[in-house]
TORKOL-4160 file (C-alpha; in steps of 0.2 Angstrom, whole numbers, padded with zeros to 4 digits, m for minus):
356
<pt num="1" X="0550" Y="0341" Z="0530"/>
<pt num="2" X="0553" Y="0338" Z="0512"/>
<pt num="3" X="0565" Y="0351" Z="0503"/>
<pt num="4" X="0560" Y="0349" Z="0484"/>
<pt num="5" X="0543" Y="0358" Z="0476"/>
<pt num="6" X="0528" Y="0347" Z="0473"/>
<pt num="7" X="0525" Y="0355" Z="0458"/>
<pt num="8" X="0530" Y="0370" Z="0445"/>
<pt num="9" X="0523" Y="0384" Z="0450"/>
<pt num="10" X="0520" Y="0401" Z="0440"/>
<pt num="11" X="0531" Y="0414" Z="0441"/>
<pt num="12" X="0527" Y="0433" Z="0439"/>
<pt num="13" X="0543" Y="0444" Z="0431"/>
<pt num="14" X="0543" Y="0461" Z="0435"/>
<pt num="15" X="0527" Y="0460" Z="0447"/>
<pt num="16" X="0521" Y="0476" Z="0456"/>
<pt num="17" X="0518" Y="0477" Z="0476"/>
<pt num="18" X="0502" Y="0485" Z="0470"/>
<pt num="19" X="0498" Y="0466" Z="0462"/>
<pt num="20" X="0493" Y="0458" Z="0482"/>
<pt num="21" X="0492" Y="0477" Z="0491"/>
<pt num="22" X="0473" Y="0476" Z="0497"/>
<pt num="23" X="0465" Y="0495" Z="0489"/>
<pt num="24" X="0464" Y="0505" Z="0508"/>
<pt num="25" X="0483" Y="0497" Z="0512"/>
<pt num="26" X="0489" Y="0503" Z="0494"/>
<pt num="27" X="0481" Y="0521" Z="0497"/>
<pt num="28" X="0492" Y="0522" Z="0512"/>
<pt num="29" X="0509" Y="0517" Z="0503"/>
<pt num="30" X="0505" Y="0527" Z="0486"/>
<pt num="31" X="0505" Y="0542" Z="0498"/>
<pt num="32" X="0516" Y="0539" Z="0509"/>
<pt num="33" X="0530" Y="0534" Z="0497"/>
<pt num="34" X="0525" Y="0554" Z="0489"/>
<pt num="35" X="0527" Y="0563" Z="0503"/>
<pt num="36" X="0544" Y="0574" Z="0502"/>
<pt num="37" X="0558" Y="0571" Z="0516"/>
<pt num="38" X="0552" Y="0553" Z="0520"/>
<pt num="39" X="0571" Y="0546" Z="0519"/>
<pt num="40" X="0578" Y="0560" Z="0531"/>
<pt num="41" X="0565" Y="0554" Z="0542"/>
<pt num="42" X="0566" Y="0535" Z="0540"/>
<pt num="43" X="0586" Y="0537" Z="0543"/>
<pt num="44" X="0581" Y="0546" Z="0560"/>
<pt num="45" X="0570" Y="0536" Z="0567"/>
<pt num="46" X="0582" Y="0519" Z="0562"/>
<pt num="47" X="0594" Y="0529" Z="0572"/>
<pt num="48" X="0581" Y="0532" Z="0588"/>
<pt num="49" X="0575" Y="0515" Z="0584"/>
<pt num="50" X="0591" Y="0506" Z="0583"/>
<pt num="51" X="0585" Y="0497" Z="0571"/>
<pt num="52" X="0606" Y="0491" Z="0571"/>
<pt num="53" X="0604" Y="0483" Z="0587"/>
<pt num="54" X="0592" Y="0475" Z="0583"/>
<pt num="55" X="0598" Y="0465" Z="0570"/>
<pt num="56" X="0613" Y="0460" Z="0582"/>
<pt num="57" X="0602" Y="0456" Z="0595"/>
<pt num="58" X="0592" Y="0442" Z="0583"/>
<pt num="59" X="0613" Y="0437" Z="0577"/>
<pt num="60" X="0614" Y="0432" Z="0596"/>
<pt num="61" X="0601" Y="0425" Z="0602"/>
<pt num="62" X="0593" Y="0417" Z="0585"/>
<pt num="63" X="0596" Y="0406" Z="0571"/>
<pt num="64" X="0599" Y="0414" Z="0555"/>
<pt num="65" X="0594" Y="0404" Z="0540"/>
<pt num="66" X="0605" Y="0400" Z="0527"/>
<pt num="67" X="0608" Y="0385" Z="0517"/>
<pt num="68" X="0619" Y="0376" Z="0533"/>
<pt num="69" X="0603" Y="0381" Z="0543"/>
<pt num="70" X="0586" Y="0377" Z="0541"/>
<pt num="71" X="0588" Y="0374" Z="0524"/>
<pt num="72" X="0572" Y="0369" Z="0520"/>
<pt num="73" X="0566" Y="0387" Z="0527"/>
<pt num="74" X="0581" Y="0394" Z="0516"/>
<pt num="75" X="0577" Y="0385" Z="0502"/>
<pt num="76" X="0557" Y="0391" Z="0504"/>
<pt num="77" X="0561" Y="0408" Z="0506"/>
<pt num="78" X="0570" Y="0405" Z="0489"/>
<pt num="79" X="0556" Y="0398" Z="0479"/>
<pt num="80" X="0547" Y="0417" Z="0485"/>
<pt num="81" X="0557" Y="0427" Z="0480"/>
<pt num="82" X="0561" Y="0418" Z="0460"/>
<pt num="83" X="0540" Y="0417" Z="0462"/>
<pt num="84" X="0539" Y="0437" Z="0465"/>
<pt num="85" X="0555" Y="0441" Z="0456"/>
<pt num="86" X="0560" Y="0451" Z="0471"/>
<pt num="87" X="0574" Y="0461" Z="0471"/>
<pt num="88" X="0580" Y="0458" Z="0487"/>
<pt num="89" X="0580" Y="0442" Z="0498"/>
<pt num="90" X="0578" Y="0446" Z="0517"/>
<pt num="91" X="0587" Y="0438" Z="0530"/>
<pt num="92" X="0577" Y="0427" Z="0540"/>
<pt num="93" X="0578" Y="0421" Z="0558"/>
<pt num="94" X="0574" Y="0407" Z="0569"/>
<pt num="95" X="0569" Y="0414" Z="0585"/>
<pt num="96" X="0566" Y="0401" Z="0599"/>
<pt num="97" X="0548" Y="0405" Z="0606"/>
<pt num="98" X="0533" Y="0393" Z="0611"/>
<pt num="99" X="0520" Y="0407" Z="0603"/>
<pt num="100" X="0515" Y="0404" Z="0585"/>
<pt num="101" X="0522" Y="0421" Z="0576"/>
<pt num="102" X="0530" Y="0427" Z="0562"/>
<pt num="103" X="0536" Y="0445" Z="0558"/>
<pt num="104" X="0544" Y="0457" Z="0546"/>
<pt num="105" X="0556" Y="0472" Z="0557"/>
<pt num="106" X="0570" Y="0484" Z="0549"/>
<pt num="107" X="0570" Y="0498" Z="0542"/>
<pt num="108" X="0583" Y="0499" Z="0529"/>
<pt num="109" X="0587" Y="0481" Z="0529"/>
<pt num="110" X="0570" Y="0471" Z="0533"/>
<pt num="111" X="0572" Y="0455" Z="0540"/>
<pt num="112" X="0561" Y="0441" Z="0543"/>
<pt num="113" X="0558" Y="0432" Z="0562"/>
<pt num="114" X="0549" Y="0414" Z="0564"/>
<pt num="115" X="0548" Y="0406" Z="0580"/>
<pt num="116" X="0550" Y="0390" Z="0583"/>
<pt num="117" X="0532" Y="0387" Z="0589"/>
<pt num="118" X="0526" Y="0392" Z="0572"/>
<pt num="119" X="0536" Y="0382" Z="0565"/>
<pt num="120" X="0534" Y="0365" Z="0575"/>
<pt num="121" X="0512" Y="0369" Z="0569"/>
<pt num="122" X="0515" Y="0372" Z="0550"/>
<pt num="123" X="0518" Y="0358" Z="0538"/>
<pt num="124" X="0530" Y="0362" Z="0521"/>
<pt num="125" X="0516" Y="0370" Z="0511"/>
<pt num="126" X="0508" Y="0378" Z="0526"/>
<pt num="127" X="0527" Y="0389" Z="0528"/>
<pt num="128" X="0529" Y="0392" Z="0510"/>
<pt num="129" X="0513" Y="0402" Z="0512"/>
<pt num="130" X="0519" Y="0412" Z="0530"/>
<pt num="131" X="0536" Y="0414" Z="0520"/>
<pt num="132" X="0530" Y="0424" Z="0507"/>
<pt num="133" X="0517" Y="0433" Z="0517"/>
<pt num="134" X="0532" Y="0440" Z="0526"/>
<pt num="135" X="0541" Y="0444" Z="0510"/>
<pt num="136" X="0528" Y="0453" Z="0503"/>
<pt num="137" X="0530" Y="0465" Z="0519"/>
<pt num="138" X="0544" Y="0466" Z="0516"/>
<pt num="139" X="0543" Y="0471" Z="0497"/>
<pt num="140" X="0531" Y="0483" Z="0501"/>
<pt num="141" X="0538" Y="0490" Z="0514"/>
<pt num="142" X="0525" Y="0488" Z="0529"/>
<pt num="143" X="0540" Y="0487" Z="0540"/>
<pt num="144" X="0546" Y="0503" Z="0536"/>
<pt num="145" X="0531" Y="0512" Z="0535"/>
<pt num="146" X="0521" Y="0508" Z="0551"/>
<pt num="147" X="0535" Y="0507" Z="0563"/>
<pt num="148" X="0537" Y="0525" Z="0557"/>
<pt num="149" X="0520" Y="0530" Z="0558"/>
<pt num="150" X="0517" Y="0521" Z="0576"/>
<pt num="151" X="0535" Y="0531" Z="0584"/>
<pt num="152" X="0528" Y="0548" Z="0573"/>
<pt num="153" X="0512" Y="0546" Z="0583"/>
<pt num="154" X="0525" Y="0543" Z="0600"/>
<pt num="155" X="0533" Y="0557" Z="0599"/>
<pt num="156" X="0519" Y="0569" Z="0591"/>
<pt num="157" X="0516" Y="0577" Z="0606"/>
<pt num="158" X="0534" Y="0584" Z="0608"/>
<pt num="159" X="0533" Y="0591" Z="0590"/>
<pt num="160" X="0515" Y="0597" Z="0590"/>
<pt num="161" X="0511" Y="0587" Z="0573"/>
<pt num="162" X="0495" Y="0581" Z="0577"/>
<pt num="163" X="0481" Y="0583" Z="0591"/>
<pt num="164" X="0485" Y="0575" Z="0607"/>
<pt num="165" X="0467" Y="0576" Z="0613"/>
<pt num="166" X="0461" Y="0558" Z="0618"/>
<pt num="167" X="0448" Y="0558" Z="0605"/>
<pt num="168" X="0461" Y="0563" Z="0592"/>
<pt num="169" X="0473" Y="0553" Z="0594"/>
<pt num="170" X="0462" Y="0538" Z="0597"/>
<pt num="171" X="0453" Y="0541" Z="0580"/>
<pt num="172" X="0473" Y="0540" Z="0571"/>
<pt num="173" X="0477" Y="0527" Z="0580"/>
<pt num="174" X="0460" Y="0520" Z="0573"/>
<pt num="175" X="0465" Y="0522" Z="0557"/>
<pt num="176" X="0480" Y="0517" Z="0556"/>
<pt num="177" X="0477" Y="0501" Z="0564"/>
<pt num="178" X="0464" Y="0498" Z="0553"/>
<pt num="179" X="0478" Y="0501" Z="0539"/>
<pt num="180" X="0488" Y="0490" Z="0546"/>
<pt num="181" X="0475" Y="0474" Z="0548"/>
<pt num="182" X="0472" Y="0478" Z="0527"/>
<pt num="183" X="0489" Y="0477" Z="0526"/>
<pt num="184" X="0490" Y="0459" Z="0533"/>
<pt num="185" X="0476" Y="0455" Z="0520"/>
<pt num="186" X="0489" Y="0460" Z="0510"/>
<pt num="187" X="0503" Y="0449" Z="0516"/>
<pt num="188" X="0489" Y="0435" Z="0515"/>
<pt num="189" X="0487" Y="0438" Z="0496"/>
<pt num="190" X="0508" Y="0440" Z="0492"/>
<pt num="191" X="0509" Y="0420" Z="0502"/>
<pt num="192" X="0495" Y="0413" Z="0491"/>
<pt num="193" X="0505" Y="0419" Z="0476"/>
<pt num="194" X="0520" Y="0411" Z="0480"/>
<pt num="195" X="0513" Y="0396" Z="0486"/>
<pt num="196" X="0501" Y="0395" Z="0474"/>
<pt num="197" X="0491" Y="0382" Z="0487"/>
<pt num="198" X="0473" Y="0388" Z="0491"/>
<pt num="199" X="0469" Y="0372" Z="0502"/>
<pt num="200" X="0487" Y="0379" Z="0513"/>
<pt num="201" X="0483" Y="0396" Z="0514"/>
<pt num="202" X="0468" Y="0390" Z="0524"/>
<pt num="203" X="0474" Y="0378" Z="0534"/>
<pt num="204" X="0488" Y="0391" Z="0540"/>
<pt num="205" X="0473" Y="0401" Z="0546"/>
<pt num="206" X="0464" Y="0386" Z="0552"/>
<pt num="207" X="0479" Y="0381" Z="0565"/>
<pt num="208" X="0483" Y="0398" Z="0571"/>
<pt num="209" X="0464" Y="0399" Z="0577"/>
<pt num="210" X="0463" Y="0380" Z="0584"/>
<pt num="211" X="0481" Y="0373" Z="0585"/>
<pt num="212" X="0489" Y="0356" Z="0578"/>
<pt num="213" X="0471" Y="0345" Z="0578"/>
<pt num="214" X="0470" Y="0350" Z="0559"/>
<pt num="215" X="0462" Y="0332" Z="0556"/>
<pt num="216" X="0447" Y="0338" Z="0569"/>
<pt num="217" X="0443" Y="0352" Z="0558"/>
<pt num="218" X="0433" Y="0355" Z="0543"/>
<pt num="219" X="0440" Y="0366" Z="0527"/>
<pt num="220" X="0422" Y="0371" Z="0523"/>
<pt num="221" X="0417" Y="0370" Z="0540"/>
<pt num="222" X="0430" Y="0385" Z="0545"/>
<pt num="223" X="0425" Y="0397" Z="0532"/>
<pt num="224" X="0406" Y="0394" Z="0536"/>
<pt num="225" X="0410" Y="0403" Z="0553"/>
<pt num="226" X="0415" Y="0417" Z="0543"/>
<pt num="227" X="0398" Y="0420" Z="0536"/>
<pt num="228" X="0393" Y="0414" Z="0553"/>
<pt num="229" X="0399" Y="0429" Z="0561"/>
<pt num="230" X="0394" Y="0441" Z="0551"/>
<pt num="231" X="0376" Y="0435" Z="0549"/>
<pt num="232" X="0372" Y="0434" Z="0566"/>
<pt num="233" X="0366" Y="0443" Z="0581"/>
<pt num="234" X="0359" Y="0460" Z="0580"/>
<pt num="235" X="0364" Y="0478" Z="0581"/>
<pt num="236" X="0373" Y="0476" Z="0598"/>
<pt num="237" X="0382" Y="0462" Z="0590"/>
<pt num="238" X="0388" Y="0472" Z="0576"/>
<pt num="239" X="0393" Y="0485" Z="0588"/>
<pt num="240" X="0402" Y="0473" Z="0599"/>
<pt num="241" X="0412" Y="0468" Z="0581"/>
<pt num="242" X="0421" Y="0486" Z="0581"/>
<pt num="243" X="0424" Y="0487" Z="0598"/>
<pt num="244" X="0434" Y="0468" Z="0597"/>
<pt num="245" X="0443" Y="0473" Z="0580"/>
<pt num="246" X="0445" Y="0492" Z="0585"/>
<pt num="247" X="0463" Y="0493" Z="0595"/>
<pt num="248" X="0468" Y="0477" Z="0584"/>
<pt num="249" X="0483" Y="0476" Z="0573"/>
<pt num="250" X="0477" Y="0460" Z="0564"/>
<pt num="251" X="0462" Y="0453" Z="0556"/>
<pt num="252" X="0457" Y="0437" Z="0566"/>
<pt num="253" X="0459" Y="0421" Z="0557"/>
<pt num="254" X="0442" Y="0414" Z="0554"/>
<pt num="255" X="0442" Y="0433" Z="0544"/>
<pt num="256" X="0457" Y="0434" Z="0536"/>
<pt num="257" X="0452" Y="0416" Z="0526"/>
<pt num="258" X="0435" Y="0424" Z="0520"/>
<pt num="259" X="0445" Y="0438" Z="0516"/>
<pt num="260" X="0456" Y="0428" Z="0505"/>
<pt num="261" X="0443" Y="0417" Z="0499"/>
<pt num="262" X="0433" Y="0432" Z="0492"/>
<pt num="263" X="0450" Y="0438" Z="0484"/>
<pt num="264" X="0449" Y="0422" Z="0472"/>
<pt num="265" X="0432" Y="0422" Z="0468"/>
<pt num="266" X="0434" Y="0441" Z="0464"/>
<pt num="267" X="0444" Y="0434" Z="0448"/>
<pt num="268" X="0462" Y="0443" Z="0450"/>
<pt num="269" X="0471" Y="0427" Z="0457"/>
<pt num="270" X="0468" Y="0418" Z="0443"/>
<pt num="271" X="0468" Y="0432" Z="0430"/>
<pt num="272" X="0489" Y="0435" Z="0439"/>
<pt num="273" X="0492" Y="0416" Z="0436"/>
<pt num="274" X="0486" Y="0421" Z="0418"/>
<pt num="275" X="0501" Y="0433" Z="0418"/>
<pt num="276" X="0489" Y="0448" Z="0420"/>
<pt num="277" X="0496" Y="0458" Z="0434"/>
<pt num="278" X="0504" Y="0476" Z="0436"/>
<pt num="279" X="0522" Y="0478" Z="0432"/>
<pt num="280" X="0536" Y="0486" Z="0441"/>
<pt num="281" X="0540" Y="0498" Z="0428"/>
<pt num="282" X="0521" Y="0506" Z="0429"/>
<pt num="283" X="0523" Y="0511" Z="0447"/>
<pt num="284" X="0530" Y="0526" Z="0443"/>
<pt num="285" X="0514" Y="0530" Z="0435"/>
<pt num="286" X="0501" Y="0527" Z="0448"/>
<pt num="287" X="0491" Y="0540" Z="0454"/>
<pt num="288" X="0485" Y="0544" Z="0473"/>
<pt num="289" X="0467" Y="0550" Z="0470"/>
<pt num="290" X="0467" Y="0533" Z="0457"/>
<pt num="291" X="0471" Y="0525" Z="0472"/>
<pt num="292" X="0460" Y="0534" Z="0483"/>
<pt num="293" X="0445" Y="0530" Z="0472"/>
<pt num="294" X="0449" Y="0511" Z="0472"/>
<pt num="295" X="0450" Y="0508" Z="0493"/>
<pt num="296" X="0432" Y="0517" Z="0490"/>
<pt num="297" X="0427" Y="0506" Z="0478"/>
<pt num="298" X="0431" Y="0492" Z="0488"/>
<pt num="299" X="0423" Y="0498" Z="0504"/>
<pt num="300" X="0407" Y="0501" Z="0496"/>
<pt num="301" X="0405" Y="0487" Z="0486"/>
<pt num="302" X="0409" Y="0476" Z="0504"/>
<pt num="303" X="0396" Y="0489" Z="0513"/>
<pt num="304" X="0383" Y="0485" Z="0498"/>
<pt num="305" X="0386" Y="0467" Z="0502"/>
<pt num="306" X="0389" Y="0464" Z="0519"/>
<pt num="307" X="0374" Y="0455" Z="0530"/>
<pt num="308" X="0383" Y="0464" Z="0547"/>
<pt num="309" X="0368" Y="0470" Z="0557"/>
<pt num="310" X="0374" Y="0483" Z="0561"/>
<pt num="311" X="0379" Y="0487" Z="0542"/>
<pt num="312" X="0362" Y="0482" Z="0538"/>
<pt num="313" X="0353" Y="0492" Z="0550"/>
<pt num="314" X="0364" Y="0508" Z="0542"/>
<pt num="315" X="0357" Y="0504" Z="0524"/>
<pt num="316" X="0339" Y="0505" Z="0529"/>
<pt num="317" X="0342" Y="0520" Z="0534"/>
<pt num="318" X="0346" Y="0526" Z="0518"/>
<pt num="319" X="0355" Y="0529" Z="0504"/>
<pt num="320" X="0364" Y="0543" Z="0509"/>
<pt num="321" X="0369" Y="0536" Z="0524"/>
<pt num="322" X="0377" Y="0522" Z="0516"/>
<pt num="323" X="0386" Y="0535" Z="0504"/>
<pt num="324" X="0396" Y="0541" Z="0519"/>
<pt num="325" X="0407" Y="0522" Z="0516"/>
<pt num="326" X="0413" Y="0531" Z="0501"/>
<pt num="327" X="0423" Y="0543" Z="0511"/>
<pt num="328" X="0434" Y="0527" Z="0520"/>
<pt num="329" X="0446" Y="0523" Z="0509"/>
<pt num="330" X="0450" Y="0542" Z="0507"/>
<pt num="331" X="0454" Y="0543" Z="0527"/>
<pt num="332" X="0466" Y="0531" Z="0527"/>
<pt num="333" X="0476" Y="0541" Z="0513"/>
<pt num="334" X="0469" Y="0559" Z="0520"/>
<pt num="335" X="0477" Y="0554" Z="0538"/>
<pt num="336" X="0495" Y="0551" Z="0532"/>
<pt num="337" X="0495" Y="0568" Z="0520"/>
<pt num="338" X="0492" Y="0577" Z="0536"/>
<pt num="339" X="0506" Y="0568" Z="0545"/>
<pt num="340" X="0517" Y="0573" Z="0531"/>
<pt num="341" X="0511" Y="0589" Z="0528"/>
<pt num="342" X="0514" Y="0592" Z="0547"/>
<pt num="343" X="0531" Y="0586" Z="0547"/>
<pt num="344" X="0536" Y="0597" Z="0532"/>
<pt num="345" X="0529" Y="0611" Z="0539"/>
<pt num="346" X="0539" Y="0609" Z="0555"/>
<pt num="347" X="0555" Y="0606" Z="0544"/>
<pt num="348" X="0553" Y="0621" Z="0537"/>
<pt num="349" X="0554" Y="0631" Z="0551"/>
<pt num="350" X="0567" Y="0620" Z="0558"/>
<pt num="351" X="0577" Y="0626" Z="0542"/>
<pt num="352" X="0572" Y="0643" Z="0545"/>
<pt num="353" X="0581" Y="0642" Z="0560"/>
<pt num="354" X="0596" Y="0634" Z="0557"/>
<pt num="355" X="0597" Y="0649" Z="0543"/>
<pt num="356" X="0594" Y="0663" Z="0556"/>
């Protein structure tokens, strides 16, 4: 594995989270980072979590990288982090595993896990790409925010904060895995930034879904399947889709390479390389129903497009039909203000008692 950069790549001083957050993940954050009371929880559950152990169990039985170790990964993960500007530089460890997997844990310190399998698939370019996907988790804060959500949901039913009724719960679960597959979109988008390779970004995605035979597969060839899937069938087939994706935490690959690709045809990737991206000291500034009305934007415009039969089939039912997509991106911000408004009522009340 070669150490030193191909090439000079752009850098981006000062850049948002909000510049590679997909609209319906960013709804989600915008929100959550406003709701009162949020640290008092996050420093609870790191406790219940023991988010410390952790860390020390990764210090025993894991490599940590540093610039004795893995250097080369230690030297990638500091080409990300001058790229984005970040603030921070998580620790990163090697984990010895055969599975392909990478993954962004902590609450108050985030770290960053690859296994060794993932690494023995990916060449130089292909783990610049992973690298900063996991450090734009990191710098957004998915850790945090969805190891809270999913252990608020575990212990809802002790607190009464949400309905434990199986529809219920199954429709928040929905939704907050459906947040959490955007939010991988969003990773996907943070790696090609640093990286700055669109030719690696696929082939990252082309190995997870067919292994090391890269030479046996085609560039072109793998996004085609993209429009493949979802093209084909009929109504049950589109069906079928939701039912595979439902109870699933990440876009699958052939997906998440579309996804990407239509990100760069959209314009932004190039107008960021242009130096036209949002800036850190703007977020202060943004607006949840702004927010709100962009993942609705997006969800339609992709309704409007989409050649899913079962999508389809919806449109020629009508327009106002297909009006109720609007109301998507809205859900995902809508669900995690109840959450919150649920906790702060019940910490209200536990502060009325502690008074009495």
């Amino acid at each position: 594995m070669t150490t030193s950069p191909d090439r000079v790549r752009t850098r981006f001083p000062e850049i948002s989270t909000r510049a590679w957050e997909h609209p319906a993940d960013r709804t989600a954050l915008v929100t959550l980072r406003s709701l009162a009371g949020f640290d008092t929880v996050l420093r609870t559950l790191s406790g219940l979590l023991q988010e410390r152990q952790h860390r020390l169990l990764y210090l025993a039985t894991a490599v940590r990288v540093d610039e004795r170790q893995f250097r080369s990964l230690h030297q990638l993960r500091q080409d990300c982090v001058e790229v984005l500007d970040a603030r921070i530089t998580p620790e990163m460890f090697v984990l010895q595993s055969p599975q392909v997997n990478a993954f962004t844990i902590g609450m108050d310190q985030p770290f960053i896990v690859l296994t060794t399998g993932l690494i023995d698939l990916m060449d130089t370019e292909e783990l610049r790409f992973i690298v900063g996907h996991e450090i734009g988790h990191a710098l957004s804060g998915h850790a945090v925010y969805r190891t809270m959500l999913m252990h608020l949901l575990r212990i809802s039913a002790n607190l009464g904060w949400v309905p434990v009724g199986g529809w219920a719960l199954r429709a928040i679960v929905a939704a907050l895995m459906e947040w959490s597959r955007k939010s991988e979109l969003s990773g996907d988008r943070a790696g090609l930034l640093c990286g700055q390779d669109v030719e690696a970004s696929v082939r990252v995605h082309m190995k997870t879904a067919g292994g090391t035979w890269i030479k046996e597969m085609n560039h072109g060839a793998f996004l085609q399947q993209a429009d493949d899937y979802e093209r084909s069938g009929d109504l049950r087939d589109g069906v079928l889709k939701l039912l595979n994706l439902e109870l699933q935490s990440h876009p699958f690959s052939v997906l998440r390479a579309a996804e990407l690709r239509r990100w760069i045809q959209s314009g932004e990737y190039n107008r960021m390389l242009g130096g036209d991206y949002p800036r850190r000291e703007h977020d202060k500034h943004t607006k949840i129903s702004d927010e709100i009305k962009e993942a609705a934007r997006t969800y339609r415009q992709n309704f409007d497009q989409s050649e899913d039969p079962l999508i389809r089939t919806v449109r020629s039912l009508g327009r106002d039909v297909g009006s109720a997509v609007n109301t998507v991106g809205h859900e995902v911000g809508e669900t995690v203000s109840k959450i919150g408004k649920r906790f702060n009522d019940w910490r209200s009340g536990t502060d009325r008692e502690s008074d009495e």
